[in-house]
Residue frames as qw, qx, qy, qz and C-alpha x, y, z in Angstrom:
[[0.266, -0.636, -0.679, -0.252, 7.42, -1.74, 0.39],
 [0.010, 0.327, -0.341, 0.881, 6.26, 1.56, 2.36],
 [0.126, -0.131, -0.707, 0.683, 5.41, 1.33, 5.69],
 [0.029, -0.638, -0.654, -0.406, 1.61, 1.83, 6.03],
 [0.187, -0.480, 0.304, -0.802, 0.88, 5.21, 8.41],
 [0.049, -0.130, -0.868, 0.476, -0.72, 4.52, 12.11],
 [0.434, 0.184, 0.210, -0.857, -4.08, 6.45, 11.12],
 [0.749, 0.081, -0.050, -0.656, -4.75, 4.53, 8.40],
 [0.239, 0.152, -0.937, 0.207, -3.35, 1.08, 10.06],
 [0.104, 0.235, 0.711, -0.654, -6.23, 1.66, 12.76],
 [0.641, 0.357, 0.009, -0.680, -8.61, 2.81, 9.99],
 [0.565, 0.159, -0.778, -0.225, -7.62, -0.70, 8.04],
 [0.189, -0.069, -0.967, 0.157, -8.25, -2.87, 10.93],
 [0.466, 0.358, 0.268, -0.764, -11.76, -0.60, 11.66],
 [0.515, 0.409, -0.571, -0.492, -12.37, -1.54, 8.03],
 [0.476, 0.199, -0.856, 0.035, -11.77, -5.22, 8.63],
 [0.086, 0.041, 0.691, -0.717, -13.78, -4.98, 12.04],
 [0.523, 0.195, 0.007, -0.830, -16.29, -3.77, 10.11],
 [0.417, 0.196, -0.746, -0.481, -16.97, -7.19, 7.90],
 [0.153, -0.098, -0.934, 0.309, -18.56, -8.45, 10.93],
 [0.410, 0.234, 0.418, -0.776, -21.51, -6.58, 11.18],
 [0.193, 0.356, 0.914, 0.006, -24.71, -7.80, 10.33],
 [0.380, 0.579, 0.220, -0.687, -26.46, -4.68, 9.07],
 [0.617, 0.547, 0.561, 0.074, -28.30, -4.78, 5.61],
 [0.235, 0.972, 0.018, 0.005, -27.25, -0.91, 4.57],
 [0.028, 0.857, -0.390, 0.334, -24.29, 0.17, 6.20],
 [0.923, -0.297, -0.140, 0.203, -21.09, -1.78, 7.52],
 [0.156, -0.890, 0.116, -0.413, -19.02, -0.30, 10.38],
 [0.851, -0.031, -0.419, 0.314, -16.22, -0.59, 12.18],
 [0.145, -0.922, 0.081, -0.349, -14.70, 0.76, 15.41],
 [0.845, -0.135, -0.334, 0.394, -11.80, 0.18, 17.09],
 [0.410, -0.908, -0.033, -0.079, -10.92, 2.24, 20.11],
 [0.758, 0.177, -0.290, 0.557, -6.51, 3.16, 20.81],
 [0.454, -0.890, -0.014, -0.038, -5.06, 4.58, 23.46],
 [0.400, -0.760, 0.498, 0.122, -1.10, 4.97, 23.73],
 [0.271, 0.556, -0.747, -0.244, -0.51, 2.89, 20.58],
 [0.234, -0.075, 0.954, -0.174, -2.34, 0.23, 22.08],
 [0.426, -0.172, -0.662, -0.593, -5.67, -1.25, 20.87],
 [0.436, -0.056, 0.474, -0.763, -8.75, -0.90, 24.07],
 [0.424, 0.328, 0.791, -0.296, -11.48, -2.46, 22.26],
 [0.036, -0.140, 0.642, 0.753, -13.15, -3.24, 18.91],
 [0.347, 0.315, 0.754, -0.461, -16.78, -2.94, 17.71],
 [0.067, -0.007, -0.577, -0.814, -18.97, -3.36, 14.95],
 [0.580, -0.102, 0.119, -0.799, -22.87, -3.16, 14.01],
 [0.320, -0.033, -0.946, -0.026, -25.10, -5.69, 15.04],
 [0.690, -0.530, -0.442, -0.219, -28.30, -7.17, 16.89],
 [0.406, -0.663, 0.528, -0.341, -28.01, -7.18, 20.63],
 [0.160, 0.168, -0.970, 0.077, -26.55, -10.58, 21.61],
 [0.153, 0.154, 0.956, -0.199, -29.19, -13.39, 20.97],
 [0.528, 0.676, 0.185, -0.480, -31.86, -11.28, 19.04],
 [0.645, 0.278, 0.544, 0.459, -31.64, -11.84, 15.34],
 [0.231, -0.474, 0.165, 0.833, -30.01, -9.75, 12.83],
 [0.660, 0.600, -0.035, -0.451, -31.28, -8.15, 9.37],
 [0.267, 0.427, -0.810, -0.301, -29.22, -10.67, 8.16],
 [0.268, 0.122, 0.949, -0.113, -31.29, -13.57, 9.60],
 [0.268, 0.527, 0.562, -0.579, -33.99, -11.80, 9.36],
 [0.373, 0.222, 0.628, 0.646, -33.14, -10.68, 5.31],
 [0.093, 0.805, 0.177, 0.558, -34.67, -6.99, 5.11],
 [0.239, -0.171, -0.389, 0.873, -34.07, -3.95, 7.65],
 [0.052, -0.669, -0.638, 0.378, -36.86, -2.12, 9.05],
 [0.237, -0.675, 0.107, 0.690, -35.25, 1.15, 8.57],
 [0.022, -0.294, 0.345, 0.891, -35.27, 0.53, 4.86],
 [0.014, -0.486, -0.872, -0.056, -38.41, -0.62, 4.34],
 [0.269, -0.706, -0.469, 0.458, -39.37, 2.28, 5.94],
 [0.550, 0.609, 0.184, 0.541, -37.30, 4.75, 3.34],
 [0.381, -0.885, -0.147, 0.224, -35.83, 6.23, 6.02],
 [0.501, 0.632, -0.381, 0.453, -32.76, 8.32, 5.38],
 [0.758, -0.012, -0.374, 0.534, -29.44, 8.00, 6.92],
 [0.181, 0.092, -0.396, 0.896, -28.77, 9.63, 10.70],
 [0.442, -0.255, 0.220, -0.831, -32.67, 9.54, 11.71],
 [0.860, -0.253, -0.023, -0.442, -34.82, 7.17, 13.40],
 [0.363, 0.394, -0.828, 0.168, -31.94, 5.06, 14.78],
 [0.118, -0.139, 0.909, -0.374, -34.64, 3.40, 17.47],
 [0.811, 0.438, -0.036, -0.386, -36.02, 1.81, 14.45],
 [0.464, 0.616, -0.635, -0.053, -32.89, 0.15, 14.26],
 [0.856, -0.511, 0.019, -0.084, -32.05, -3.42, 15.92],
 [0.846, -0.046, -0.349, 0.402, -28.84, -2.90, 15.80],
 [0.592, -0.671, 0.064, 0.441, -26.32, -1.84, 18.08],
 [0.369, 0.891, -0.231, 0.128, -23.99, 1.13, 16.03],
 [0.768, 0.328, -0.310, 0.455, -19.90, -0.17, 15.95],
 [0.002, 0.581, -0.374, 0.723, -18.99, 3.03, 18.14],
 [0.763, -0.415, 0.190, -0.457, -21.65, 1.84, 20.97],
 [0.986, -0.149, -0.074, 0.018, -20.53, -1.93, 21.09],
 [0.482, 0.529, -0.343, 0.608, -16.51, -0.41, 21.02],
 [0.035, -0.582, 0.330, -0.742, -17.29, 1.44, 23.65],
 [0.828, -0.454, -0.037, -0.328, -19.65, -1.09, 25.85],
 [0.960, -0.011, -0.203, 0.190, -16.62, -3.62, 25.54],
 [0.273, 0.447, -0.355, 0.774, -13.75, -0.84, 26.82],
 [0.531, -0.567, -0.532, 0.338, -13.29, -0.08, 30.37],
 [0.028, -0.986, -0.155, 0.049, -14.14, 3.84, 31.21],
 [0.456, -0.688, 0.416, 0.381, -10.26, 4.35, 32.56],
 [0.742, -0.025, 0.563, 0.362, -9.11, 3.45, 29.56],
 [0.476, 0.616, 0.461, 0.426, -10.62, 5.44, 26.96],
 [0.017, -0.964, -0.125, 0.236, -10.51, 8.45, 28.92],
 [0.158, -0.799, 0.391, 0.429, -8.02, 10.41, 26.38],
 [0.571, 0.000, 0.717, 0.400, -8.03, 7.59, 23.66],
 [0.243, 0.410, -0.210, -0.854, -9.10, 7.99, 20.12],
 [0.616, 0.396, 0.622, -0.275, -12.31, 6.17, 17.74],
 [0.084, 0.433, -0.488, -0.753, -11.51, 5.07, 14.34],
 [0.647, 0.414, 0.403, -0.497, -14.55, 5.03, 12.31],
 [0.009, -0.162, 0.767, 0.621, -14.82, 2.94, 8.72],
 [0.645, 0.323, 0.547, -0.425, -17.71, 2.28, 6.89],
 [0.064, -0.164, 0.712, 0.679, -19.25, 0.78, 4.01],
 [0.724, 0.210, -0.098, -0.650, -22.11, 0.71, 1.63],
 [0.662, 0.064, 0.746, -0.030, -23.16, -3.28, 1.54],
 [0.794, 0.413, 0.394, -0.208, -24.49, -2.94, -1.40],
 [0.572, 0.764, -0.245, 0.172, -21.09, -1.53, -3.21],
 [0.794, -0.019, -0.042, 0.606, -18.25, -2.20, -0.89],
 [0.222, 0.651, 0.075, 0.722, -17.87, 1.44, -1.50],
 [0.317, 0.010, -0.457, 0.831, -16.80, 3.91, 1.43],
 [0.182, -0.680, -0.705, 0.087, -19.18, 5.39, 3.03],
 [0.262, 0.494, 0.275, 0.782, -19.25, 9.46, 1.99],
 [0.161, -0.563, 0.050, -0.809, -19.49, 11.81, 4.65],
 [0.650, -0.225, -0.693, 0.215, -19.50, 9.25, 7.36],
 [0.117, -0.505, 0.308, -0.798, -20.34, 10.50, 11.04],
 [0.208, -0.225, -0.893, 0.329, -21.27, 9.15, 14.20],
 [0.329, -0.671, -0.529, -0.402, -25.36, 9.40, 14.78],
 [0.180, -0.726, 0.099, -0.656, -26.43, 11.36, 17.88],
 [0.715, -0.663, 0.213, -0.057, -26.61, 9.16, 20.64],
 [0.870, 0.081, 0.008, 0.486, -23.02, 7.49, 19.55],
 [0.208, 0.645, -0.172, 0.715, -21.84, 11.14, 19.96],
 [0.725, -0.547, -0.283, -0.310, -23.46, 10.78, 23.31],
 [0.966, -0.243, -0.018, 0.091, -21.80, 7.77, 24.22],
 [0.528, 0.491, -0.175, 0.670, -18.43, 9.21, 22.66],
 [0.213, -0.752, 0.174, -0.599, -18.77, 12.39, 24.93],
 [0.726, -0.586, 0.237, -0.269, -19.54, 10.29, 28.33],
 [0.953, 0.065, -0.225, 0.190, -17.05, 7.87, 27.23],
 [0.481, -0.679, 0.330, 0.446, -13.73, 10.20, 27.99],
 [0.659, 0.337, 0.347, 0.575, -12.91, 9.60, 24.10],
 [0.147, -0.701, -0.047, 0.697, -10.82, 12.48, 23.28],
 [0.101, 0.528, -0.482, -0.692, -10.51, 12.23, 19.34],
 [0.684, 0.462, 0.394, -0.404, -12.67, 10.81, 16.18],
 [0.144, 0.608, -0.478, -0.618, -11.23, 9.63, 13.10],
 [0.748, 0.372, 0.453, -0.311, -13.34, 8.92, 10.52],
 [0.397, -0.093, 0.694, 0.594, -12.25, 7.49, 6.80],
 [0.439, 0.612, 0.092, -0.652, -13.08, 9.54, 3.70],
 [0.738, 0.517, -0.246, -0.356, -11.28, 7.15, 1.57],
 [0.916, -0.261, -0.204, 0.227, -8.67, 4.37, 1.70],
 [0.601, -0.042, -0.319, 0.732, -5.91, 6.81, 2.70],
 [0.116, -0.533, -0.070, -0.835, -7.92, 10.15, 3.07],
 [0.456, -0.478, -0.688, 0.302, -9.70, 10.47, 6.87],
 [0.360, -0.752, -0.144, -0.534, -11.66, 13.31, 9.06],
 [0.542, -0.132, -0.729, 0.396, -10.26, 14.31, 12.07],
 [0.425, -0.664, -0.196, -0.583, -12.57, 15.52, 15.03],
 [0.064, -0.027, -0.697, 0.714, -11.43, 16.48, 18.91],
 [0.391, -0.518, -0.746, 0.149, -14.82, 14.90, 20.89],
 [0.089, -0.473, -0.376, 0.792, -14.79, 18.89, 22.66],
 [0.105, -0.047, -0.511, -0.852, -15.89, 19.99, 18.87],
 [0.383, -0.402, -0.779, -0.291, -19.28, 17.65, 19.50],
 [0.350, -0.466, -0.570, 0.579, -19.65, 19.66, 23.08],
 [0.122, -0.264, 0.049, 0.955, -19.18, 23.26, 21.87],
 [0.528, 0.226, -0.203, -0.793, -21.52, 22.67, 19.19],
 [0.352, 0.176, 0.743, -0.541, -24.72, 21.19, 20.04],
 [0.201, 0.168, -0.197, -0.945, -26.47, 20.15, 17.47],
 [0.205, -0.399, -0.879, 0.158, -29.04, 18.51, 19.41],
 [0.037, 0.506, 0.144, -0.850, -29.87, 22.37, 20.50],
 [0.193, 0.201, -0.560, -0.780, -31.06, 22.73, 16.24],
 [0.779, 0.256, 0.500, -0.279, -33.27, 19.78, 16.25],
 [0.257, 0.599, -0.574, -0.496, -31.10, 19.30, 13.40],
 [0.909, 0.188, 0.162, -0.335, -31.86, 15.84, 11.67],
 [0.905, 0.396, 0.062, 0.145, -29.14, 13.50, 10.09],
 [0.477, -0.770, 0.192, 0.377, -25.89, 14.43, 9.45]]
């Protein structure tokens, strides 16, 4: 049997992070490594003690026919990156790296062009995270240095989505 790589070891257990979330659309996983080590894992969801679009059985957001990467505070949950990053201690991450999975709920299917919304770039930025890797398939993956999301602003565009 061959040895699985470390990218997509950390994108499988993102993946597998993900199965916890509670969103209706989209299910996300983050899981935060520094030095080979594992910081802190996070996935979408309600804030603790509010109810999710799973209790709750629709999402706002699609009701709403919004598209994906706008109005995210229309959303009640909390994005996978953000709850990674709430549960990690600053000193840690500075210099670590965020590996992003997702899926479509309704297929199980990867999630195509996958990208962390604006304020989760934000949060990335202020976090100290130095590197982004996102899955394009189950061995394929995007990788982005966190100084890329600095240089180019595209909060400056009023650019929409992503």
């Amino acid at each position: 049997m061959e040895r699985r790589d470390k990218v997509n070891y950390y994108l499988d257990l993102a993946d597998v992070v993900s199965q916890r979330g509670t969103c209706l659309r989209r299910r996300y996983g983050a899981v935060i490594v520094k030095n080979d080590e594992v910081i802190s894992t996070g996935y979408v969801g309600a804030p603790r003690g509010r109810k999710n679009c799973t209790d709750l059985g629709y999402c706002i957001r699609q009701k709403m026919n919004i598209p994906r990467g706008e109005r995210y505070e229309l959303c009640r949950s909390v994005h996978a990156e953000a709850n990674a990053i709430i549960s990690a201690e600053r000193e840690k991450m500075i210099g670590s790296t965020l590996y992003l999975s997702g899926r479509e709920v309704s297929t199980g299917e990867i999630i195509l062009h996958s990208n962390s919304c604006s304020m989760c770039k934000r949060m990335v930025i202020n976090a100290g995270i130095e590197t982004v890797i996102i899955r394009d398939t189950e061995n394929e993956y995007r990788v982005i240095r966190v100084q890329d999301w600095i240089d180019n602003d595209e909060s400056l565009e009023g650019a929409f989505g992503y």
